[in-house]
N, C-alpha and C positions, 0 to 999 in steps of 0.2 A: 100453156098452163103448167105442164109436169115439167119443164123446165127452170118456171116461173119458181116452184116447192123446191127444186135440185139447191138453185140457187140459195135460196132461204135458207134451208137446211144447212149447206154448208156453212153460210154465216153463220147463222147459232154455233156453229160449232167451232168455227175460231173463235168468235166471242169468247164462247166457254175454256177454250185453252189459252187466251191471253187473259181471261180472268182467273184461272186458276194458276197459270206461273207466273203473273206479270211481276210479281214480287221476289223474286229468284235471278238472282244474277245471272244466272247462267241459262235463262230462256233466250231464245234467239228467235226472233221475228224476222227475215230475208226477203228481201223481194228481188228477183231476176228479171231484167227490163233489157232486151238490145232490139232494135227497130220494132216488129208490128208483136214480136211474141212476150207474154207477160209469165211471170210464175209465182206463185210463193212457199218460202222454204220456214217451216214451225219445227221447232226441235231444240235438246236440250246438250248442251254442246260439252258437259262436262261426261256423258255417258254416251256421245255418240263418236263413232273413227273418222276422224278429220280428213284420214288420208282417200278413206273412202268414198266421204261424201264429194272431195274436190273431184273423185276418179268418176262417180258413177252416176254422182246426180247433178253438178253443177256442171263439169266440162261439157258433157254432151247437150244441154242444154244451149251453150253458146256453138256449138259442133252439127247442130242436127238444122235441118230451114226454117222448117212452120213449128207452132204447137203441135200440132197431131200429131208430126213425125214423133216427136220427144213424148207425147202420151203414151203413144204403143211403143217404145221405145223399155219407158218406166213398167209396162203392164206387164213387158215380158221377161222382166230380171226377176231371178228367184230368188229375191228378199222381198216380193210383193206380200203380202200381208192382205187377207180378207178383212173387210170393218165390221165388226155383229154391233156396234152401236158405239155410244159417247164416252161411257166408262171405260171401254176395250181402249178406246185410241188414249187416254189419259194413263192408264197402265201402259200400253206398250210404249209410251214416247218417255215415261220413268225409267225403262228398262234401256231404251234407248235406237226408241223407232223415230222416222222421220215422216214428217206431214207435208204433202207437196202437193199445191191447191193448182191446177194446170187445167185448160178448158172447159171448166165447168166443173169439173170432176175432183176428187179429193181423195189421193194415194197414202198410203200407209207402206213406207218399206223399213227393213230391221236393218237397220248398219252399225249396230251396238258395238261398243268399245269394250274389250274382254282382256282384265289384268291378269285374270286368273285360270287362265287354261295351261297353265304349264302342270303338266303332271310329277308327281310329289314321288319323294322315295317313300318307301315302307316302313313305318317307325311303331305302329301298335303292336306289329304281328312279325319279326324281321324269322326270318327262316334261311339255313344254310343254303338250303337247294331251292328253286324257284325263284319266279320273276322277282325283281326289286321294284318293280314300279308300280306303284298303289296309283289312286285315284286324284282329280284335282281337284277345284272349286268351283268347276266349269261343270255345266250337268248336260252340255252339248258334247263336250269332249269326252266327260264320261260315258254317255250312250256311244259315242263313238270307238271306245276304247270296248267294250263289251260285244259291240257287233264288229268287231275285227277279230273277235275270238270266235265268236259265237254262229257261223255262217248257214240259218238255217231260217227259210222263208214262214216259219211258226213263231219265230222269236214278235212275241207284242209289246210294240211300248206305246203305254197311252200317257198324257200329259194331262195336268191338273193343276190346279192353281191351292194352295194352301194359304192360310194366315190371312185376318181380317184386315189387319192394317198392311204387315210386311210384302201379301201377294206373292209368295213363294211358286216357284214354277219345283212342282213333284212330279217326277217320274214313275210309272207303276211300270214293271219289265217285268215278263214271264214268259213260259213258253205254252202255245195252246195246247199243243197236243200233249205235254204234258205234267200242267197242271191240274190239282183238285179244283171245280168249277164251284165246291161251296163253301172250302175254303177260300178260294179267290175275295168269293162274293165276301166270305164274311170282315177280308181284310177290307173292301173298296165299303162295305158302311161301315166301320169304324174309323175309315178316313175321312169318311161324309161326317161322322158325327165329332171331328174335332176340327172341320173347315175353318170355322168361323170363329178360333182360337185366333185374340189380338194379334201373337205373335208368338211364329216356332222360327228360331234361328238354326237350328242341331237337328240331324236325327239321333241326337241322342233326347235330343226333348222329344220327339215326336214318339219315341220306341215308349217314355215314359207313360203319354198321352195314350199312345195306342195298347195299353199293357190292362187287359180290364179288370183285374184287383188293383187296384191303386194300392193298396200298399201292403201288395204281393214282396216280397224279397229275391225272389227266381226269375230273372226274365223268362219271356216267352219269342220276344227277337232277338234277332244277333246282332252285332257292328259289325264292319269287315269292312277295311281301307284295298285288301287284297283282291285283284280280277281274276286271279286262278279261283280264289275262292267263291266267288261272284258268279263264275259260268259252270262248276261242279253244281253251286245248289240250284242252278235254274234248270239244268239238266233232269236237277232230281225232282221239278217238279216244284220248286219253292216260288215264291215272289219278291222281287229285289226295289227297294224302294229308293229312289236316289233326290234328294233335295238338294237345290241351285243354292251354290254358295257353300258347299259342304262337301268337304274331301272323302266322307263315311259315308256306307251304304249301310241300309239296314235291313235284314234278311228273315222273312218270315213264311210259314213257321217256322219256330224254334224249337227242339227237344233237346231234352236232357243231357244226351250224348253227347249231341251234337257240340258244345260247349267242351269236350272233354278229348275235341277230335285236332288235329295241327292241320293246315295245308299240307303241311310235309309228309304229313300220312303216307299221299298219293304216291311221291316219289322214292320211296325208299322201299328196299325188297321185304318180303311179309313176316318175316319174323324180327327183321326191327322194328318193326312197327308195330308187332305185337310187345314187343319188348317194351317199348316207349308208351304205348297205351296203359302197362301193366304200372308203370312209373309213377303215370298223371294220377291213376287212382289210387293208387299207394299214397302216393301226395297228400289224397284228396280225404282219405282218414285220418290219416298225420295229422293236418290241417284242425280237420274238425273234432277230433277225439283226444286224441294227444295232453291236453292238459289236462281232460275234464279227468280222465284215465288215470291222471298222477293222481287228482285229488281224490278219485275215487277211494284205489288201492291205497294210501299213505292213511287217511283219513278214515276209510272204513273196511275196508277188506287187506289189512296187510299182508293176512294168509298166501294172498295169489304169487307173493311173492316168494321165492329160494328166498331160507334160512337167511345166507351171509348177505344177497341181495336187500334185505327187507332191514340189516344192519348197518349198512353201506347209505341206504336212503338215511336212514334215522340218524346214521352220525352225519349225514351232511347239515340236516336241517339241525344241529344242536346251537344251540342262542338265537335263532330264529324267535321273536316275541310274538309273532299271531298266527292261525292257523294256516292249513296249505293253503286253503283257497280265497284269502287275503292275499298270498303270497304269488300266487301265479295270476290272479287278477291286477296287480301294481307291475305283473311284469310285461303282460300280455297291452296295457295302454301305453307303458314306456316304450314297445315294440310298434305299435299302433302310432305313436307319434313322432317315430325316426322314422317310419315308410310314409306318413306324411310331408315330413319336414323335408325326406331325397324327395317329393314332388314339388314341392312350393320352391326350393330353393335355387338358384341360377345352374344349370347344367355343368359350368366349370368347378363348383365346390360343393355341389351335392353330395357325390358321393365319398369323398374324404372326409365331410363334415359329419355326415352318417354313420359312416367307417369307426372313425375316430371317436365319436359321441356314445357310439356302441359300447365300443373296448372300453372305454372310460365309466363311464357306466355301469358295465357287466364287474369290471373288476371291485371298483368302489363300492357296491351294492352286495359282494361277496364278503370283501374284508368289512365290512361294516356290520353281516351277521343279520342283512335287511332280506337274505334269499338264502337258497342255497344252489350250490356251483351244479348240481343236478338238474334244476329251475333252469339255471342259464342254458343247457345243453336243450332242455324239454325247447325250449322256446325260440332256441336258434334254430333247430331241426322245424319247428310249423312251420316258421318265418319261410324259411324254404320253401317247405311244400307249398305252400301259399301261392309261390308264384311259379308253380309247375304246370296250373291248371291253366289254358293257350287261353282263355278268352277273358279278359278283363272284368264283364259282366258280372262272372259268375266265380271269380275270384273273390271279388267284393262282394257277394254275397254269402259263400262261406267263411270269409274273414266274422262277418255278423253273426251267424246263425251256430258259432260255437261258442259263442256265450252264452245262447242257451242252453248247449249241450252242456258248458260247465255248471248250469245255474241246478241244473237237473241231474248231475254228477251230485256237486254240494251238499245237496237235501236228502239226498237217495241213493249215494252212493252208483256201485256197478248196475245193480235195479234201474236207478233212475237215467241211467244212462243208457243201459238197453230199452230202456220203456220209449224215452223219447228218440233216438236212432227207429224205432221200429215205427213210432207215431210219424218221426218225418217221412219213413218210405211209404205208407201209407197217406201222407198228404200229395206227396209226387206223383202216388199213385192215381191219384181223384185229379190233379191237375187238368188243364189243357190249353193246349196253343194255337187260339182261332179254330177249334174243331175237331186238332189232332191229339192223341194222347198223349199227354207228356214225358210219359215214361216207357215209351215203346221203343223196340230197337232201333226201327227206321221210319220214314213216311213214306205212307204209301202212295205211287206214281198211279196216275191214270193212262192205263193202255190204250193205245194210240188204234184207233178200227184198220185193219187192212183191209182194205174193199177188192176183188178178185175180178177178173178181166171180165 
């Protein structure tokens, strides 16, 4: 009788996977037939290794006597695969599992075809000193490439399925002993609560998804293509999320600093690195104050300027026809659509085209009396700083959030500009990231118990 149900069972379930590929060119229905032993082989031939299947599951087949032998044969290869039900074996035979119907019994093993394990050089984050070898599109290779660094029997990786339709395999990596166990929890529900989003192809969609002001401007994760950078934050205590099909990792918590920090920190002796730190956030007012600052002073506090200084501005700007901050807003979107344009455009002529579109540009918009040559130095000097700050995130988000500073310069002069500087470190201030402060120097690790003999 429980044979009699084995039997059944299985049927239904070929039925159900030649009802659901039969229309797919690329389903393959096999049968194995030589004297008294029978098989059958289900799988999808465009995401399975040919080379594999001839090695592992067909030759020994014709290789071994009876069925049995070749049951236990398939039961002891470690690409056997547990079945929890009918959905499980229709995802794993997409991913590129094989169905092998052999004395009664019905095997699941993974012999999937992987274009994408080659690991990638370093191109978000490239750094003089450290490794060049960022992450791939393989999230098997990936975990592999983190536990060759990472050599400590605390390291967890648990696996997860994302995405309603795409079925994304996500990675959750941490280390026990010393992560925060409510920040953990509180990343693993907010992963629970975007499961059953149609479809995340990026962790940079998912960092979106997971960011709970939706239209916060600050992240709260990080990307990171980099493995150095990968096993320092798990060290510290962070959690590293890795989704299949995606060369970025995304690192959470995040603070504020932390965005402000290089990989190269680590490698360089301490007063360069204090040196270099002191750079980024020099930068990082450059960036955000720098124009609002022109319009403040020129517009409403000339005083703050020396005499000859505050003559020097005024004859630059003479035949200029609208005020400063028409004048730095037309230059600040012109600058905003060459750091576009070097992205959209082919790698071989980006930046000549840029270069060039610059200089042409800067100069025609001087002799034209449409700026002034002041203007162009304000705005070549952001432009820079802009791209001092090491993490992309959070560059493009102060690119944004100094037009507010200028809008609140405009109206209000130097006032307005220290008001709203003061309201955003007080919004930093209220921030957080899954639990943790957002504006604290570091996150705190959980000490590890030492139990005594």
């Amino acid at each position: 009788m429980r044979r009699a149900k084995e039997a059944q069972s299985i049927h239904e379930i070929i039925n159900l996977i030649t009802e659901k590929f039969q229309t797919s060119f690329d389903f393959i229905e096999k049968k194995l037939h030589i004297d008294e032993k029978t098989a059958m082989l289900l799988y999808i031939k465009t995401v399975v290794n040919g080379a594999d299947l001839q090695e592992f599951i067909i030759k020994p087949f014709f290789e071994l006597p009876t069925e049995h032998h070749y049951k236990s044969y398939l039961t002891s290869l470690p690409q056997q695969q547990e079945i929890k039900g009918k959905e499980q074996i229709l995802d794993e035979m997409t991913r590129g599992s094989i169905v092998v119907v052999v004395q009664g019994s019905l095997l699941l093993l993974d012999i999937k075809k992987v274009n994408t394990d080659s690991v990638q050089q370093v191109n978000l984050e490239p750094t003089i000193q450290g490794p060049e070898l960022a992450l791939s599109e393989d999230i098997a290779t990936n975990i592999n490439l983190i536990r060759q660094r990472y050599h400590k029997p605390s390291l967890v990786v648990e696996i997860q399925e994302i995405g309603g339709k795409s079925n994304q395999s996500l990675s959750i990596i941490y280390d026990s002993q010393s992560v925060n166990d409510a920040v953990l929890e509180k990343i693993k529900n907010k992963i629970t609560s975007i499961k059953h989003t149609p479809l995340i192809q990026t962790t940079a969609e998912m960092q979106r998804l997971l960011n709970e002001k939706k239209r916060s401007l600050l992240p709260i994760s990080m990307l990171t293509e980099r493995t150095d950078r990968i096993i320092y934050n798990i060290a510290g205590g962070k959690v590293v999320l890795l989704l299949d099909g995606n060369p970025v990792s995304l690192i959470a918590p995040a603070i504020f600093f932390d965005f402000m920090s290089a990989t190269e920190d680590n490698y360089r002796p301490f007063w360069v690195t204090i040196f270099n730190k002191a750079l980024r956030y020099l930068g990082l007012i450059i960036c955000l104050t720098l124009p609002a600052l022109y319009v403040a002073i020129t517009s409403y506090n000339p005083e703050v300027f020396r005499f000859e200084l505050a003559l020097s501005v005024s004859g630059s700007r003479i035949g200029v026809p609208y005020p400063s901050f028409i004048e730095v807003l037309f230059m600040l979107i012109v600058m905003e659509l060459l750091i576009e344009a070097s992205i959209r455009l082919p790698k071989m002529i980006a930046g000549t085209a840029t270069t060039v579109g610059g200089l042409i540009l800067g100069t025609a918009a001087t002799e034209a009396a449409l700026t002034s040559t002041i203007m162009i130095i304000i705005v070549s000097a952001m432009a820079i700083s802009t791209f001092v700050i090491p993490i992309n995130e959070m560059s493009f988000a102060i690119r944004i959030i100094k037009y507010g500073v200028l809008f609140f310069a405009t109206i209000g002069g130097l006032l307005g500009l220290a008001l709203f500087l003061l309201g955003f470190i007080m919004y930093l201030s209220n921030m957080d990231s899954f639990g943790e402060p957002y504006f604290k120097l570091y996150v705190q690790r959980k000490t590890a118990e030492v139990k005594g003999d």
